[in-house]
N, CA, C and O atoms as CSV, one atom per row, in Angstrom:
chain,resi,resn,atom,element,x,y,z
A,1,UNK,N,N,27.916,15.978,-36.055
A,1,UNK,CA,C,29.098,16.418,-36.779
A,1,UNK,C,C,30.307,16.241,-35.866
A,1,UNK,O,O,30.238,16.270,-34.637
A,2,UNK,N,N,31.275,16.079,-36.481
A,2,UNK,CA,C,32.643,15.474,-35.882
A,2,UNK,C,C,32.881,17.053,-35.266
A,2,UNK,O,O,32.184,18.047,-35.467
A,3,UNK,N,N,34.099,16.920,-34.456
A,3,UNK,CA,C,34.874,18.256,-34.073
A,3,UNK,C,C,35.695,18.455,-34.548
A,3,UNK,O,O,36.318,19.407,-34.077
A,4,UNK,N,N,36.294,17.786,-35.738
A,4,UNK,CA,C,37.091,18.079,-36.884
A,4,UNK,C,C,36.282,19.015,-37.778
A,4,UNK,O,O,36.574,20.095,-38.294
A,5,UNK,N,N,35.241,18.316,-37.802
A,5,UNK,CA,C,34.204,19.175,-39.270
A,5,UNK,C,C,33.947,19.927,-38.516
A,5,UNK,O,O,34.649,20.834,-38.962
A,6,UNK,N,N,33.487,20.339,-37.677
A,6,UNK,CA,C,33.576,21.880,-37.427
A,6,UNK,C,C,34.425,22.591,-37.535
A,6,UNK,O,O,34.391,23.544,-38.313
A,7,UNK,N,N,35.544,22.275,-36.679
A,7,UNK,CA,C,36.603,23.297,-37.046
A,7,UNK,C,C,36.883,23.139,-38.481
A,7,UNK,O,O,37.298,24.252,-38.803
A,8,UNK,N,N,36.892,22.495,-39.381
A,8,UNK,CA,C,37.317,22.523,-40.508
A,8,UNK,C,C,36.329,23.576,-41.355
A,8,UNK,O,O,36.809,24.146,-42.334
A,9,UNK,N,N,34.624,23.883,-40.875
A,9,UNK,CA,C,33.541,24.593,-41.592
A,9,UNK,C,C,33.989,25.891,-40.909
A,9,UNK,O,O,33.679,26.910,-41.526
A,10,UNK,N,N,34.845,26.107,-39.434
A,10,UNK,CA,C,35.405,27.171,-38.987
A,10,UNK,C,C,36.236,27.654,-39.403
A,10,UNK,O,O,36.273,28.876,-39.257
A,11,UNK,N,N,37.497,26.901,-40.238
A,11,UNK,CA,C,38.313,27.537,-40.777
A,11,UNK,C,C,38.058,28.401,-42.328
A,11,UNK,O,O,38.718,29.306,-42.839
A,12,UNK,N,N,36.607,27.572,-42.878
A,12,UNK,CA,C,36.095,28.025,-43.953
A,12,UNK,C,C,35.750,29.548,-43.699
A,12,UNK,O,O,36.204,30.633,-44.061
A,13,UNK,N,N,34.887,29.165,-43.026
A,13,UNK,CA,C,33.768,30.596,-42.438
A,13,UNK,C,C,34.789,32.011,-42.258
A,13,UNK,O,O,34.435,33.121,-42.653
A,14,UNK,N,N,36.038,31.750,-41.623
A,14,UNK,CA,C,37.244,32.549,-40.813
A,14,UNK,C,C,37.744,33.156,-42.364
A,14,UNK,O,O,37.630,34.363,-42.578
A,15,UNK,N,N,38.336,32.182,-43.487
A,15,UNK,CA,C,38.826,32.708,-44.928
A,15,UNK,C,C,37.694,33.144,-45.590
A,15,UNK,O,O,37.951,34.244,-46.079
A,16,UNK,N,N,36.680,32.836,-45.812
A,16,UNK,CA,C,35.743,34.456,-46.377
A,16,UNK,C,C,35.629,35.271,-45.666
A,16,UNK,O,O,35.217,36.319,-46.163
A,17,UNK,N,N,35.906,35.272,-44.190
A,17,UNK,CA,C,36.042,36.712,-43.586
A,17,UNK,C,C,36.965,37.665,-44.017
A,17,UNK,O,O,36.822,38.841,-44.351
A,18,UNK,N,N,38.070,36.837,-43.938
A,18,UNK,CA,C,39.575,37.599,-44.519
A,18,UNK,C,C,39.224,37.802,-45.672
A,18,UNK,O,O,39.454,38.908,-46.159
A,19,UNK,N,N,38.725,37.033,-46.255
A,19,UNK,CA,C,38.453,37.844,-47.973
A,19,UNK,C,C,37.473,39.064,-48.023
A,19,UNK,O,O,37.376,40.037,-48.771
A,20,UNK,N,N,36.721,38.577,-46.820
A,20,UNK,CA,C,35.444,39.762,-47.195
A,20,UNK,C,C,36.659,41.585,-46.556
A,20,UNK,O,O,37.059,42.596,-47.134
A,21,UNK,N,N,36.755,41.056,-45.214
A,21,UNK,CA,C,37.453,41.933,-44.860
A,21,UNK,C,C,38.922,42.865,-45.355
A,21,UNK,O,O,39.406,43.865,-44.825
A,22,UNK,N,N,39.400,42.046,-46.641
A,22,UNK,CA,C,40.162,42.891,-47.791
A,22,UNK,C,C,39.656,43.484,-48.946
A,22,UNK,O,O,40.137,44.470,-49.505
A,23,UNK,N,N,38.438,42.705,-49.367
A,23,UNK,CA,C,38.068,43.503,-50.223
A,23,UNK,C,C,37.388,44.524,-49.613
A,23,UNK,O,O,37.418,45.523,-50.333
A,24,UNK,N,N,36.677,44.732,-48.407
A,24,UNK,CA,C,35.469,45.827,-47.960
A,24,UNK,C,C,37.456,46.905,-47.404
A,24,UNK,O,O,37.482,48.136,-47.412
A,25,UNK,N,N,38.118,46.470,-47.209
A,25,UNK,CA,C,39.362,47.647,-47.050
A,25,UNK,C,C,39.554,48.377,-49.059
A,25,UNK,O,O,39.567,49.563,-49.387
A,26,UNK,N,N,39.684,46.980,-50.116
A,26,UNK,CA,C,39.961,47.938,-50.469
A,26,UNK,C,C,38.996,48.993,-51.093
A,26,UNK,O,O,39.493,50.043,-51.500
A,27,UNK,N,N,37.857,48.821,-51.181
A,27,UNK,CA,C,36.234,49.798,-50.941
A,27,UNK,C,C,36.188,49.661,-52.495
A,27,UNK,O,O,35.604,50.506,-53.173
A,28,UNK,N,N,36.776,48.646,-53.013
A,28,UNK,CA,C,36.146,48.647,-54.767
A,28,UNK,C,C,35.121,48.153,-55.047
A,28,UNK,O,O,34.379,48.929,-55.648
A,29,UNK,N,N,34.606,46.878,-54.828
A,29,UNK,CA,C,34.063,45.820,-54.862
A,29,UNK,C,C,33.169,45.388,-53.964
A,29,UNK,O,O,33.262,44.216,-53.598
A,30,UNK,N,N,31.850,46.448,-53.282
A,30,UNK,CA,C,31.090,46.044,-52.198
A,30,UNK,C,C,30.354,45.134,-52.152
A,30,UNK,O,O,30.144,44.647,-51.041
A,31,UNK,N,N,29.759,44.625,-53.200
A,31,UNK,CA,C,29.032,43.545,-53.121
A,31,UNK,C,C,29.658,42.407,-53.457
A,31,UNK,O,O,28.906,41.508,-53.831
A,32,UNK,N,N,30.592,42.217,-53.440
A,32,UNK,CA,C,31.995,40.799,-53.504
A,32,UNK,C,C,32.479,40.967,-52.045
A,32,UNK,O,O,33.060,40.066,-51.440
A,33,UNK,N,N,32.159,42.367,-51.442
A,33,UNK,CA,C,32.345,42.188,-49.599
A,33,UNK,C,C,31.400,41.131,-48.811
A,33,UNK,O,O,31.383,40.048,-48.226
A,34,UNK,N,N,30.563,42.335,-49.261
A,34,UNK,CA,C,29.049,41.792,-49.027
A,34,UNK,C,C,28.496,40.074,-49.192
A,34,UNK,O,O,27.566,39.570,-48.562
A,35,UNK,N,N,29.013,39.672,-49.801
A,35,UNK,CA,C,29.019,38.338,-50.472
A,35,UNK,C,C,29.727,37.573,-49.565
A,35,UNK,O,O,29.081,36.860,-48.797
A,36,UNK,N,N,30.935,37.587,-49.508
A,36,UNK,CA,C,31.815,36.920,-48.782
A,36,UNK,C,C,31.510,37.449,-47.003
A,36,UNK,O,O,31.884,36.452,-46.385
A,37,UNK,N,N,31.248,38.023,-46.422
A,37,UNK,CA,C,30.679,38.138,-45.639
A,37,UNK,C,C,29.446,37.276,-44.905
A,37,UNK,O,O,29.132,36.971,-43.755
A,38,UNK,N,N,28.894,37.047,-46.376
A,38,UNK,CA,C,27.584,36.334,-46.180
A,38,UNK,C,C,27.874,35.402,-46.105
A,38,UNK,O,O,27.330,34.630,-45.315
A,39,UNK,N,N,29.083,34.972,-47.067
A,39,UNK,CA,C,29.328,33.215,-47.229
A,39,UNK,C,C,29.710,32.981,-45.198
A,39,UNK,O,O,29.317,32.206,-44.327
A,40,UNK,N,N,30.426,33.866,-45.249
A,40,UNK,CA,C,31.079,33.728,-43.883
A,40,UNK,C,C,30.103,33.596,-42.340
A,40,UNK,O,O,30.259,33.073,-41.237
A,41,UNK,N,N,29.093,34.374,-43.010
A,41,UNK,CA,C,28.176,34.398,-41.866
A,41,UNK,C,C,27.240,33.126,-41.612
A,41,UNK,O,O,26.914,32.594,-40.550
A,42,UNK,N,N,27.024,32.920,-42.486
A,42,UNK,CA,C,26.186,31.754,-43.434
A,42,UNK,C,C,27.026,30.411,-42.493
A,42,UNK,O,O,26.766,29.929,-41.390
A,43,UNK,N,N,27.794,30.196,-43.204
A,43,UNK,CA,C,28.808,28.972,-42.121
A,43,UNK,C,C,29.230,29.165,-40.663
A,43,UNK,O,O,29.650,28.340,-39.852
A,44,UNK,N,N,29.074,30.084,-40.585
A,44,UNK,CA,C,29.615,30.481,-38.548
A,44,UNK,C,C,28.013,29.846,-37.917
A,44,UNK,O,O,27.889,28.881,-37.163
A,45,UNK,N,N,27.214,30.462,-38.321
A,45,UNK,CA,C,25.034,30.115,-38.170
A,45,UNK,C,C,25.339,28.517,-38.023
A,45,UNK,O,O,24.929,27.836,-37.083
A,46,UNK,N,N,26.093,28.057,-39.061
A,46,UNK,CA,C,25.944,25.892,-39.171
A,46,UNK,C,C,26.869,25.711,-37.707
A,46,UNK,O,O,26.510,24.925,-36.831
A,47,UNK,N,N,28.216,26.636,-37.579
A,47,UNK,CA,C,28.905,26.262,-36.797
A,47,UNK,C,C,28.609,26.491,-35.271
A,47,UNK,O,O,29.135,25.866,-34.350
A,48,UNK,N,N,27.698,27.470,-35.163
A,48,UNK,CA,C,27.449,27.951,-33.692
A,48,UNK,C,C,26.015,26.750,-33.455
A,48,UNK,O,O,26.210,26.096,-32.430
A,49,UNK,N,N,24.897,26.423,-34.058
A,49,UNK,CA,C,24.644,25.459,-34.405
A,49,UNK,C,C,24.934,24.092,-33.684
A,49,UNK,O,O,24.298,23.523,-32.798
A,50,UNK,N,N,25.932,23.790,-34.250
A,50,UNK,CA,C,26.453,22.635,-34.115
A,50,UNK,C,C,27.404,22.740,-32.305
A,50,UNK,O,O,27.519,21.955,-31.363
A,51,UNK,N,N,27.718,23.635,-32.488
A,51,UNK,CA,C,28.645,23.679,-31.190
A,51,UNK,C,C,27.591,23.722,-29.991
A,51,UNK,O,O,27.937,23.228,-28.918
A,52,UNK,N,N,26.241,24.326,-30.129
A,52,UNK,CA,C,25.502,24.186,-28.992
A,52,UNK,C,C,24.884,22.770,-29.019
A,52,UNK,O,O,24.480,22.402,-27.916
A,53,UNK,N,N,24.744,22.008,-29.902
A,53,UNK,CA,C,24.377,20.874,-29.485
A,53,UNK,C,C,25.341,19.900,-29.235
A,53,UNK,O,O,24.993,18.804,-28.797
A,54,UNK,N,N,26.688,20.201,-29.493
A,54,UNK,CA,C,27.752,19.360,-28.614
A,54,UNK,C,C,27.167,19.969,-27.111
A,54,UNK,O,O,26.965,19.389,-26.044
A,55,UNK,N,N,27.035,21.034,-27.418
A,55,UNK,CA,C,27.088,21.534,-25.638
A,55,UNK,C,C,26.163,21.183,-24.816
A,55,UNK,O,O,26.242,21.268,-23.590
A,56,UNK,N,N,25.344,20.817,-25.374
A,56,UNK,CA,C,24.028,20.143,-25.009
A,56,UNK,C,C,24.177,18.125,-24.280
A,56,UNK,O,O,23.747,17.411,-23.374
A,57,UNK,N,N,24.902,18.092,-25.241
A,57,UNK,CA,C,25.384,16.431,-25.314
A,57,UNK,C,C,26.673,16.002,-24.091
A,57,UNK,O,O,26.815,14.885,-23.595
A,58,UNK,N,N,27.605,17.363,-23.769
A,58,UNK,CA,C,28.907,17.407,-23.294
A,58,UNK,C,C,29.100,16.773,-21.787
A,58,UNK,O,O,28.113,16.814,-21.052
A,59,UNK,N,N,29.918,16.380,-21.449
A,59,UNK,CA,C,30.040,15.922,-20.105
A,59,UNK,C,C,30.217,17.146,-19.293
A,59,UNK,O,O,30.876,18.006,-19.877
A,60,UNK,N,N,29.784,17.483,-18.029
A,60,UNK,CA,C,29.793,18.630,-17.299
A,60,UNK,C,C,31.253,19.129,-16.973
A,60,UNK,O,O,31.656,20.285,-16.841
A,61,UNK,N,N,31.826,18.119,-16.893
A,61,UNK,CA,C,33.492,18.962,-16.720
A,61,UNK,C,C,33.948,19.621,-18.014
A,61,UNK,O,O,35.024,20.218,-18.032
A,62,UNK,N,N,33.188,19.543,-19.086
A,62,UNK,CA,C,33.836,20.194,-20.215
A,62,UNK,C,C,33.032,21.289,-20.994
A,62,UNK,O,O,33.039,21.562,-22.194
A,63,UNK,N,N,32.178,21.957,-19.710
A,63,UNK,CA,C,30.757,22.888,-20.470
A,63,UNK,C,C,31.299,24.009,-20.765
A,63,UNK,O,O,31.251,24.687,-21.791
A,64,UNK,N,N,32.076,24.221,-19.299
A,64,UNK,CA,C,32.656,25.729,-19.016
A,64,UNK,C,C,33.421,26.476,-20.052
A,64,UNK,O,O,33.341,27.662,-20.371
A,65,UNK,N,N,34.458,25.173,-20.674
A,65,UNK,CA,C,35.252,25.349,-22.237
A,65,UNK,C,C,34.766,25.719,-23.652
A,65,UNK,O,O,35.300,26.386,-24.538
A,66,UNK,N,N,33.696,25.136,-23.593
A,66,UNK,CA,C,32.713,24.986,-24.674
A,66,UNK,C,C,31.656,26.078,-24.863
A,66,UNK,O,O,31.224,26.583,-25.899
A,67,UNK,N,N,31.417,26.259,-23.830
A,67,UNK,CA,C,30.429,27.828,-23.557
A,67,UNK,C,C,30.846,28.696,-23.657
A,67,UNK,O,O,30.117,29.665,-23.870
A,68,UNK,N,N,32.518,28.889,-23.547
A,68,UNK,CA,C,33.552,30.012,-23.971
A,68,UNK,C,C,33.392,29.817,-25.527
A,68,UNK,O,O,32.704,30.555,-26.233
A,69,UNK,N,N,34.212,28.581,-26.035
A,69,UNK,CA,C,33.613,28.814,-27.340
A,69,UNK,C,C,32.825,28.855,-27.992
A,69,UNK,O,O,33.077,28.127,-28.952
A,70,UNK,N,N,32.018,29.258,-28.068
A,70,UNK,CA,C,30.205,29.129,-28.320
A,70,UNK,C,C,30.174,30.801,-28.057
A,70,UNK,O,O,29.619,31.621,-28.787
A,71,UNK,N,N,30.780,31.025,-27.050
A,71,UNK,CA,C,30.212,32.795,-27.365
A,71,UNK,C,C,31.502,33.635,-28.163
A,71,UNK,O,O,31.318,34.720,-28.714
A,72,UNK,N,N,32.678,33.017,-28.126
A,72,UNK,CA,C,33.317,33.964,-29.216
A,72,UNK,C,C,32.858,33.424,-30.940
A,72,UNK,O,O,33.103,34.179,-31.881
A,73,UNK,N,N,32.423,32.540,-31.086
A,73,UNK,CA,C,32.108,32.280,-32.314
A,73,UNK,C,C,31.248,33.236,-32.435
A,73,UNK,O,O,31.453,34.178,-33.200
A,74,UNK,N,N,29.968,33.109,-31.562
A,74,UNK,CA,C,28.456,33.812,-31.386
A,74,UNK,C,C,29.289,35.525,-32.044
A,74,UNK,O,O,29.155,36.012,-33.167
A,75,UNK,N,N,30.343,36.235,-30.525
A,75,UNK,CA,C,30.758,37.121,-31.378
A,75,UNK,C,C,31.446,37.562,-32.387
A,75,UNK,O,O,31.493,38.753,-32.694
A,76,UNK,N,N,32.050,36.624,-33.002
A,76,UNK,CA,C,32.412,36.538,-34.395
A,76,UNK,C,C,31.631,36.667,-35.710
A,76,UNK,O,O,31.631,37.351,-36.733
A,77,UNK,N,N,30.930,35.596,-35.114
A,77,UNK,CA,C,29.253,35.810,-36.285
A,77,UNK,C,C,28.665,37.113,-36.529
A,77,UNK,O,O,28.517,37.484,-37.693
A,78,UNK,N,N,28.281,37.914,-35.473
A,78,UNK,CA,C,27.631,39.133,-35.095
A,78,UNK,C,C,28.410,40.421,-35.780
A,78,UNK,O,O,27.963,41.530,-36.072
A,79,UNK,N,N,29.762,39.861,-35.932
A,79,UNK,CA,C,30.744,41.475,-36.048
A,79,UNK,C,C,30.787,41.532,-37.364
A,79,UNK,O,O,30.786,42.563,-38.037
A,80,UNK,N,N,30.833,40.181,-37.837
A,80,UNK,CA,C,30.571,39.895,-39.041
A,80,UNK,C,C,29.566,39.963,-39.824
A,80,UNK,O,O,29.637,40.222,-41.025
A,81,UNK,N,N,28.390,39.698,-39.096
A,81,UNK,CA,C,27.129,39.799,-39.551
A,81,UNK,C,C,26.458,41.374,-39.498
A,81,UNK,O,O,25.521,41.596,-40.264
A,82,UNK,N,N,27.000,42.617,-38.469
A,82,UNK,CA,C,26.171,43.599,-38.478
A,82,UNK,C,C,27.224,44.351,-39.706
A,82,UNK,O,O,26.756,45.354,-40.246
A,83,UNK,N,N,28.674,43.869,-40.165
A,83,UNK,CA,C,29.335,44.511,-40.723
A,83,UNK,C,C,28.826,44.837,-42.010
A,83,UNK,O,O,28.803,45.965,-42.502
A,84,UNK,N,N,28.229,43.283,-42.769
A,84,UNK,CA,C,27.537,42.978,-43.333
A,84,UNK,C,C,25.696,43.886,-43.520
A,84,UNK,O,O,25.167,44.230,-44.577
A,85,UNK,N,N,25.396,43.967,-42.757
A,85,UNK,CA,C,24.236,44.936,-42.680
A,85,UNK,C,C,24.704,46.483,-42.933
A,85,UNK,O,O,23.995,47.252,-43.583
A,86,UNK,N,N,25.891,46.854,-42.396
A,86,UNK,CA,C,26.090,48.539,-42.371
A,86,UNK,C,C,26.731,48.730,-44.090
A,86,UNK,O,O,26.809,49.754,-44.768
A,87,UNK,N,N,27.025,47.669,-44.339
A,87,UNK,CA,C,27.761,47.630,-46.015
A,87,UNK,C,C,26.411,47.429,-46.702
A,87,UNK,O,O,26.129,48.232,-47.591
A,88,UNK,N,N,25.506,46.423,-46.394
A,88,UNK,CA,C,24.070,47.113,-47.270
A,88,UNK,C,C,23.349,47.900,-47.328
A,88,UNK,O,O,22.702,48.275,-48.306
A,89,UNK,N,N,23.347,48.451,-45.789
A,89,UNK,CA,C,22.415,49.420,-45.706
A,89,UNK,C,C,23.101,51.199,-46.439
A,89,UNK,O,O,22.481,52.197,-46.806
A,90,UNK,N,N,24.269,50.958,-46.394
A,90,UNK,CA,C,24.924,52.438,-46.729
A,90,UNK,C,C,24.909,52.316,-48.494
A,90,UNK,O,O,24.797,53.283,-49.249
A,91,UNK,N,N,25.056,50.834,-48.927
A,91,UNK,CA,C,25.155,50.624,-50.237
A,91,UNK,C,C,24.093,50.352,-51.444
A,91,UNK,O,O,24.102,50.587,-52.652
A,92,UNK,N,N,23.007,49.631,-50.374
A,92,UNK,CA,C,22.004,49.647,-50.957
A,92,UNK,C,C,22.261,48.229,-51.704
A,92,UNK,O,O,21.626,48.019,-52.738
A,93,UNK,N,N,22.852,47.588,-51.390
A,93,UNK,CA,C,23.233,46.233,-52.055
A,93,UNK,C,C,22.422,45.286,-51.269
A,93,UNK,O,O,22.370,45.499,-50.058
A,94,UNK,N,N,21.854,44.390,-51.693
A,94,UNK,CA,C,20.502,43.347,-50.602
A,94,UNK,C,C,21.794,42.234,-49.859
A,94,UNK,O,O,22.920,42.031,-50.313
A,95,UNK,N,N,21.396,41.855,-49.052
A,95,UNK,CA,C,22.648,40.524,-48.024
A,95,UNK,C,C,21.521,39.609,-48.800
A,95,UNK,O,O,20.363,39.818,-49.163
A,96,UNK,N,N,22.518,38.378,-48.886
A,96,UNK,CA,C,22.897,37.340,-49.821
A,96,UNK,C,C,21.321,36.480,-48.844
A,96,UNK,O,O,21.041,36.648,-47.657
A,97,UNK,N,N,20.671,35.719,-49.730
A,97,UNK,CA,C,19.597,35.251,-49.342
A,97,UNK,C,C,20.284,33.918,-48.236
A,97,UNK,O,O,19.460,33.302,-47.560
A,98,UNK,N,N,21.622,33.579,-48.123
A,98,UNK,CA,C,21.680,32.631,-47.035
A,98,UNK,C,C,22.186,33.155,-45.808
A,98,UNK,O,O,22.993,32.674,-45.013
A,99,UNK,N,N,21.482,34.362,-45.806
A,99,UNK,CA,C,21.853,34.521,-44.638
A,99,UNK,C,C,20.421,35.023,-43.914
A,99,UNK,O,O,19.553,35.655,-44.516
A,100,UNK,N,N,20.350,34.643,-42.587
A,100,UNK,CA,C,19.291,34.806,-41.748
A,100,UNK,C,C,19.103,36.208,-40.865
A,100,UNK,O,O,20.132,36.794,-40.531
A,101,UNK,N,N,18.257,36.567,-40.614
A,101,UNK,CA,C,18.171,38.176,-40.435
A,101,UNK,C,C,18.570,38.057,-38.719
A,101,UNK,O,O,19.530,38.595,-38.167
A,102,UNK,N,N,17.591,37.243,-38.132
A,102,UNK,CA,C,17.538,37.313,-36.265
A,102,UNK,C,C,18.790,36.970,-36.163
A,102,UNK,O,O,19.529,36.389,-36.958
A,103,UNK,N,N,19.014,37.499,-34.807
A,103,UNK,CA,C,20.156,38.035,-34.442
A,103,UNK,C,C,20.664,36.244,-33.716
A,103,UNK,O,O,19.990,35.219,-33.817
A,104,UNK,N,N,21.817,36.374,-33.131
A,104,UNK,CA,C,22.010,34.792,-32.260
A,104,UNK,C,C,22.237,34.960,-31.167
A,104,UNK,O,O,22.401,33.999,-30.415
């Protein structure tokens, strides 16, 4: 995958966050949180993914950069992803079948 298409599946992943993260503010609509959350989590999983096997492939002067980004995505995914768990588990609403349970 290009490093355009990533960032471009990053900028995806980033706007269902913001969506998930307005609707779970305004507390109407939990499983349209929940959802978008998932969508969000769901695409960060392709994107972290993909970024470790650039990192894998990368020339050594450019690991150090790349390994930075690779773990704020990683924690992006996670904040997103346990947010996602504490909104089902309090709601009782199931997380969206594309999303993967183990942690990253």
């Amino acid at each position: 995958m290009s490093e355009s298409t990533t960032r471009d599946q990053l900028s995806v992943a980033l706007e269902h966050a913001r969506r998930a993260v307005n609707i779970d503010k305004e507390g109407i609509d939990m499983t349209a949180a929940i959802i978008a959350y998932g969508q969000s989590v769901a695409i960060l999983s392709s994107v972290i993914e993909e970024l470790r096997k650039e990192l894998s492939e990368a020339p050594q002067e450019k690991r150090i950069q790349m390994e930075q980004d690779v773990i704020k995505v990683v924690e992006i995914h996670n904040s997103y992803r346990d947010r996602m768990f504490l909104l089902s588990e309090a709601t009782g609403i199931p997380i969206p079948s594309s999303v993967r349970r183990p942690l990253l």
